[in-house]
N, CA, C and O atoms as a GROMACS GRO file, in nm:
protein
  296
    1UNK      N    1  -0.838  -0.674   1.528
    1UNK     CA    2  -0.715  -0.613   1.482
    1UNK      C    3  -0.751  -0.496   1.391
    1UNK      O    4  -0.830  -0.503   1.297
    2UNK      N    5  -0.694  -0.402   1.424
    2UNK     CA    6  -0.768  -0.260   1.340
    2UNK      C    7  -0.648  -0.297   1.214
    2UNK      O    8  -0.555  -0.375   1.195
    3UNK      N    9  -0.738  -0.158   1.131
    3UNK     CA   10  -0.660  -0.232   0.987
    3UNK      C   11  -0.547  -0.145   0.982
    3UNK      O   12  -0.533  -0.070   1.079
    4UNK      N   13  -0.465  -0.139   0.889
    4UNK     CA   14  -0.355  -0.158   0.837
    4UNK      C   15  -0.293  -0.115   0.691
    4UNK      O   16  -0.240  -0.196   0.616
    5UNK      N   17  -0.314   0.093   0.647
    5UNK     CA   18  -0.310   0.085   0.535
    5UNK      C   19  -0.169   0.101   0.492
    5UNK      O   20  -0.088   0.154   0.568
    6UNK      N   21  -0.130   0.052   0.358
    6UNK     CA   22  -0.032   0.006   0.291
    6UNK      C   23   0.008   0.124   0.172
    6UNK      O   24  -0.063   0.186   0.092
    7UNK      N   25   0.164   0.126   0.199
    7UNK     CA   26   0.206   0.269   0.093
    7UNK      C   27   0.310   0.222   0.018
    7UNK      O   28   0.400   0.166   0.082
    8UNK      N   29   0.323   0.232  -0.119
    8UNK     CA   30   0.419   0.189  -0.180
    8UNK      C   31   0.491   0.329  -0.223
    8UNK      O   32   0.422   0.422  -0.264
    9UNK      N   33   0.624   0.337  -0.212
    9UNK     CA   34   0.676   0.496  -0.214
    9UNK      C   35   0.848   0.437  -0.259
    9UNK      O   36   0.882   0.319  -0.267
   10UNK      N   37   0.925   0.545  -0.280
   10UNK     CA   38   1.028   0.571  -0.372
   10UNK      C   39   1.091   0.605  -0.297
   10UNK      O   40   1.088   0.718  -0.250
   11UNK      N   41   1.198   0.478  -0.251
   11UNK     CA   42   1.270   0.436  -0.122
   11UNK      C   43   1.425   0.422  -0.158
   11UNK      O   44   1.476   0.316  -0.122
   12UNK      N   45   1.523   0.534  -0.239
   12UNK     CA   46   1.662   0.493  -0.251
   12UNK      C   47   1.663   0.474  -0.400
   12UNK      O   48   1.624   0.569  -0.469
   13UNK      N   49   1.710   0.340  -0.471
   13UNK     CA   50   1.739   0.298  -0.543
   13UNK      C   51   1.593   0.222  -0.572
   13UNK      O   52   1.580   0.173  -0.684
   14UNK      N   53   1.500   0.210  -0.491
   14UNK     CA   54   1.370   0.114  -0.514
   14UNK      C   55   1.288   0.157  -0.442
   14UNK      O   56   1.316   0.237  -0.352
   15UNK      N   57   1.170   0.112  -0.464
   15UNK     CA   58   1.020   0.090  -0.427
   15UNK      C   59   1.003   0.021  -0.242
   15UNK      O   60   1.030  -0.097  -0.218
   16UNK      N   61   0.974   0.079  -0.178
   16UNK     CA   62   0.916   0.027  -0.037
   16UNK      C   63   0.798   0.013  -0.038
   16UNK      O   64   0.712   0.070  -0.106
   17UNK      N   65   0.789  -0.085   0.060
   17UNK     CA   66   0.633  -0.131   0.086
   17UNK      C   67   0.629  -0.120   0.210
   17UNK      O   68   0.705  -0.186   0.280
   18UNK      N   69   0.511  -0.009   0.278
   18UNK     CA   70   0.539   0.027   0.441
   18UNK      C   71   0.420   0.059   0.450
   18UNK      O   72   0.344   0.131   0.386
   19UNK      N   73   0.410  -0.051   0.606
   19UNK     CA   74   0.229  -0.043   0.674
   19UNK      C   75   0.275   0.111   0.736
   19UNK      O   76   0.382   0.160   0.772
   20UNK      N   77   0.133   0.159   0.727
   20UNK     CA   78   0.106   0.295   0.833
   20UNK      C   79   0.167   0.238   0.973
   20UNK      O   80   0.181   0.120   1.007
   21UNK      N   81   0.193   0.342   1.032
   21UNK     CA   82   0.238   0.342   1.179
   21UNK      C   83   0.406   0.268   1.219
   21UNK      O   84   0.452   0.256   1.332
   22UNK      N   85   0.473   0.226   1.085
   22UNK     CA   86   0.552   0.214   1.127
   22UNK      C   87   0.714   0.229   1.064
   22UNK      O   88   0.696   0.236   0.942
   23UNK      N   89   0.806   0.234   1.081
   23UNK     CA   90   0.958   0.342   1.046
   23UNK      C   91   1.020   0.203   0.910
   23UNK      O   92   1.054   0.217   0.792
   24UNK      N   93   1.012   0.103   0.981
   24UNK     CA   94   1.093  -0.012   0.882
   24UNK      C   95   1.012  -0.055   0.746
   24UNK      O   96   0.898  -0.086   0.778
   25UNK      N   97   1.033  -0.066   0.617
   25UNK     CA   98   0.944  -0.115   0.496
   25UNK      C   99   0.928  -0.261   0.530
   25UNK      O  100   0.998  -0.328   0.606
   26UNK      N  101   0.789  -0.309   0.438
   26UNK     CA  102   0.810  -0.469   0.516
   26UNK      C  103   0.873  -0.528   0.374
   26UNK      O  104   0.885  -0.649   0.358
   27UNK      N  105   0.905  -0.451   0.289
   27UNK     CA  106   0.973  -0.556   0.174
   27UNK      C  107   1.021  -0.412   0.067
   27UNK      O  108   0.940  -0.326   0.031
   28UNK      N  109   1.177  -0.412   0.027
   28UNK     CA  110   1.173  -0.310  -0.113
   28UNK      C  111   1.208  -0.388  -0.223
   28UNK      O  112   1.267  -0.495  -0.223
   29UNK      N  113   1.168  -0.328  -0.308
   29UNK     CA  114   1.193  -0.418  -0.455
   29UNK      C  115   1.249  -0.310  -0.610
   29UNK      O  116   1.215  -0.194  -0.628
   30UNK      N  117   1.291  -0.348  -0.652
   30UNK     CA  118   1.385  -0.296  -0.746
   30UNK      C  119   1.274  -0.223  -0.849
   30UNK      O  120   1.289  -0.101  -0.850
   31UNK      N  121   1.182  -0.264  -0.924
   31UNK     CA  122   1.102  -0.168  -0.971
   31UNK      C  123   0.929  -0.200  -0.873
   31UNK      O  124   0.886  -0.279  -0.790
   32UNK      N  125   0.880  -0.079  -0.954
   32UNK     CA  126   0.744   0.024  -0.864
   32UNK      C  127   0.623  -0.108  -0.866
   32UNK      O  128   0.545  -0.122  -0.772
   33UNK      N  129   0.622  -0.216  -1.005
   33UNK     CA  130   0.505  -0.261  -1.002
   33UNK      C  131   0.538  -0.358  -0.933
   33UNK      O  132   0.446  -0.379  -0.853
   34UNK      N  133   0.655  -0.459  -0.915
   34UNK     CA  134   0.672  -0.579  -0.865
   34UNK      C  135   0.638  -0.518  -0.687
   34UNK      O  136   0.537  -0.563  -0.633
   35UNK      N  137   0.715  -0.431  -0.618
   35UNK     CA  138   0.671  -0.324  -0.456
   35UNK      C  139   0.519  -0.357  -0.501
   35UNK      O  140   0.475  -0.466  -0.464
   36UNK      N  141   0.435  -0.274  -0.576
   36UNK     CA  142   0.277  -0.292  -0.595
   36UNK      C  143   0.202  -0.393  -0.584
   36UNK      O  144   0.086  -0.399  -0.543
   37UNK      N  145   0.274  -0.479  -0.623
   37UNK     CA  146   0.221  -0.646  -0.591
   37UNK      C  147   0.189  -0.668  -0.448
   37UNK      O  148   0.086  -0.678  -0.380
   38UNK      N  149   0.311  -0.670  -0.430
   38UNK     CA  150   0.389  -0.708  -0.271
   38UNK      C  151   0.240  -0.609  -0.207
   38UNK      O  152   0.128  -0.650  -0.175
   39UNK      N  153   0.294  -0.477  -0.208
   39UNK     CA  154   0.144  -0.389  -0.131
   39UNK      C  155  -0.006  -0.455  -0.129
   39UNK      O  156  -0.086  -0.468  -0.037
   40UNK      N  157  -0.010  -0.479  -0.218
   40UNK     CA  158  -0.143  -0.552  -0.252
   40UNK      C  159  -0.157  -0.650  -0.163
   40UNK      O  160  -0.229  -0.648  -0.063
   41UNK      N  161  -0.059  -0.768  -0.214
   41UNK     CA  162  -0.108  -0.882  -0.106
   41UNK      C  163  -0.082  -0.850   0.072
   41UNK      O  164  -0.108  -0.929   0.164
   42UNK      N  165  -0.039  -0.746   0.082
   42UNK     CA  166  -0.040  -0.717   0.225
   42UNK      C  167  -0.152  -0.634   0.298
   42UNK      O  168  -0.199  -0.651   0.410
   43UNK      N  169  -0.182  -0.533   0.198
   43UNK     CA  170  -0.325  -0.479   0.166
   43UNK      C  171  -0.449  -0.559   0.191
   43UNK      O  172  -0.547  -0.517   0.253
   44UNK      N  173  -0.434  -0.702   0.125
   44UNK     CA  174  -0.553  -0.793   0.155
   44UNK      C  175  -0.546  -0.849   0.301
   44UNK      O  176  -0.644  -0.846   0.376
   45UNK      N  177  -0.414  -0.903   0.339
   45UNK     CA  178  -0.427  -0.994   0.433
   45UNK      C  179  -0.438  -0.877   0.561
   45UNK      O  180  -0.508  -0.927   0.648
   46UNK      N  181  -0.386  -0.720   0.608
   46UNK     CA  182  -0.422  -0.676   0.646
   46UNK      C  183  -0.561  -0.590   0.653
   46UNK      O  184  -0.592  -0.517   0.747
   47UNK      N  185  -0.654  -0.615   0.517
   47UNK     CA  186  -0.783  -0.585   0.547
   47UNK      C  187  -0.778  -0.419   0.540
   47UNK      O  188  -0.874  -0.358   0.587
   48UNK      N  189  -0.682  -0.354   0.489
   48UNK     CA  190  -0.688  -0.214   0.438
   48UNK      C  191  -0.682  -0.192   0.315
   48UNK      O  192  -0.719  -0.266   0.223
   49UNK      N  193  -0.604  -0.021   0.306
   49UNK     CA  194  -0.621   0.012   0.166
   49UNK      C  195  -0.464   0.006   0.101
   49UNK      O  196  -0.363   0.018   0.171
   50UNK      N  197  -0.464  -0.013  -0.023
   50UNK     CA  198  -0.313   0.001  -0.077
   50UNK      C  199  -0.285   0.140  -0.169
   50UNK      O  200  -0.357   0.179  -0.261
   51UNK      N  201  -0.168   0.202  -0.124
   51UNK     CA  202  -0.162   0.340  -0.177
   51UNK      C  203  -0.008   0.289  -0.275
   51UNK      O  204   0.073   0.201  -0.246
   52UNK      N  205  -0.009   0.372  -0.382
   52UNK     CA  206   0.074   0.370  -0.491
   52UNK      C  207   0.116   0.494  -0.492
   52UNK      O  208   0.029   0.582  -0.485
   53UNK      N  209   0.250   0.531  -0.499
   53UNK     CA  210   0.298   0.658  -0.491
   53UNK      C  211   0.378   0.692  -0.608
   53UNK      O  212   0.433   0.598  -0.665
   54UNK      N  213   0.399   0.844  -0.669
   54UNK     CA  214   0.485   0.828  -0.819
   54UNK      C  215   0.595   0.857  -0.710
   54UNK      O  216   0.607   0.858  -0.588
   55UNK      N  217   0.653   0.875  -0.801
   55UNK     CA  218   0.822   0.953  -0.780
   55UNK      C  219   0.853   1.060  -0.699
   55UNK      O  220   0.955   1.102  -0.644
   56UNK      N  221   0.730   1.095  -0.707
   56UNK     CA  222   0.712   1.293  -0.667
   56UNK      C  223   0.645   1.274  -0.529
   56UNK      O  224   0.602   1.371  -0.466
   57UNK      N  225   0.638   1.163  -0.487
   57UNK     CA  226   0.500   1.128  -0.361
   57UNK      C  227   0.425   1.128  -0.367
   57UNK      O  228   0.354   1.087  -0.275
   58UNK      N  229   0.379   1.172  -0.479
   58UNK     CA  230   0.190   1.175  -0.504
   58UNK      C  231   0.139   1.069  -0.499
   58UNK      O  232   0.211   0.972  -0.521
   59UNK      N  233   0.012   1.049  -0.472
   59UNK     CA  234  -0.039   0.930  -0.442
   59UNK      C  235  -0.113   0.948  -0.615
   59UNK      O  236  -0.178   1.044  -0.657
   60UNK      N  237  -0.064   0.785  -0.710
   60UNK     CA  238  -0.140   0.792  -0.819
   60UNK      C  239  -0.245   0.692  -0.815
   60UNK      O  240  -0.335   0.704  -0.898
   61UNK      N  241  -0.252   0.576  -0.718
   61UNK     CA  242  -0.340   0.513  -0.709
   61UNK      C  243  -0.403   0.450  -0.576
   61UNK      O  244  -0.322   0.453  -0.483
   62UNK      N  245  -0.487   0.413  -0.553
   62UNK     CA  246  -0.549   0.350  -0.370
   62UNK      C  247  -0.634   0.252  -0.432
   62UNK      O  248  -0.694   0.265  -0.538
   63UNK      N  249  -0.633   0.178  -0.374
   63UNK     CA  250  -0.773   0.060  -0.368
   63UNK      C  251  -0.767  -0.013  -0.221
   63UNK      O  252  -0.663  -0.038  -0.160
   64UNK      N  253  -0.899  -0.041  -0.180
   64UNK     CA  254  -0.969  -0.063  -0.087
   64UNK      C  255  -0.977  -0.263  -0.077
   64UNK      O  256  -1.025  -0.331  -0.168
   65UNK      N  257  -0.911  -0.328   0.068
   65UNK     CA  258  -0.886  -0.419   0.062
   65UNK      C  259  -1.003  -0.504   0.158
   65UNK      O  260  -1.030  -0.622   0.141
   66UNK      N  261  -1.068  -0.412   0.265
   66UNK     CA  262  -1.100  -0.440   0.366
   66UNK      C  263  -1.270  -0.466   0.352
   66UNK      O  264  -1.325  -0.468   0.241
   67UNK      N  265  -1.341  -0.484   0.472
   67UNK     CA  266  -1.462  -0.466   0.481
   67UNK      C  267  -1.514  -0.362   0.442
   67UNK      O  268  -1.427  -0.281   0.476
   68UNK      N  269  -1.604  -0.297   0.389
   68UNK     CA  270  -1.623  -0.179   0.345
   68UNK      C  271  -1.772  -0.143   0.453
   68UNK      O  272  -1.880  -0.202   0.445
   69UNK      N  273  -1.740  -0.040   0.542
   69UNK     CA  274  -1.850   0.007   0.646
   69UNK      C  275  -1.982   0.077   0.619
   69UNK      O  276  -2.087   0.074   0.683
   70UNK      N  277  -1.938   0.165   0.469
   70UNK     CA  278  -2.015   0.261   0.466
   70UNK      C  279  -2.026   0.215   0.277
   70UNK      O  280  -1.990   0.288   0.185
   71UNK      N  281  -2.095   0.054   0.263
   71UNK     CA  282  -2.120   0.007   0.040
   71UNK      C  283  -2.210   0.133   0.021
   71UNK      O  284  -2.281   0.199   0.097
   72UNK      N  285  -2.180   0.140  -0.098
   72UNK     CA  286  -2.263   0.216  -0.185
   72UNK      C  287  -2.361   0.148  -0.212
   72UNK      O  288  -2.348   0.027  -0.230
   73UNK      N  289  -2.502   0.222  -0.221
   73UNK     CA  290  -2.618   0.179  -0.214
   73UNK      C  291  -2.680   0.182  -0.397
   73UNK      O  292  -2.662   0.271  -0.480
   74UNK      N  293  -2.730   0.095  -0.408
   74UNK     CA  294  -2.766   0.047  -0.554
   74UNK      C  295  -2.879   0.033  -0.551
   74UNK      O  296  -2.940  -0.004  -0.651
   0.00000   0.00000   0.00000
């Protein structure tokens, strides 16, 4: 199953939580951090990344949920 990254964005009156590739949010929530949660745990179980968006669309935060292809070498 290819992965699945996750955008939390400023949807109306609230926060959406919407996988890439597709038109419907899979959950909105009334404020940005409780949506962030939600992203997260969908982020994990889909094995991608979770994107945090301000107000403006900007992306203010990402973190990485998945296998990582290319670790940094230590």
């Amino acid at each position: 199953m290819p992965k699945k990254n996750v955008h939390v964005v400023k949807s109306g009156n609230g926060w959406a939580v919407k996988k890439e590739g597709t038109s419907r949010a899979s959950s909105v929530h009334r404020k940005q951090n409780t949506a962030w949660k939600a992203g997260i745990k969908v982020a994990k179980r889909e094995g991608g990344e979770a994107y945090l968006h301000g107000r403006d669309g900007r992306i203010r935060e990402k973190n990485s949920y998945g296998k990582d292809s290319n670790p940094p070498k230590g």
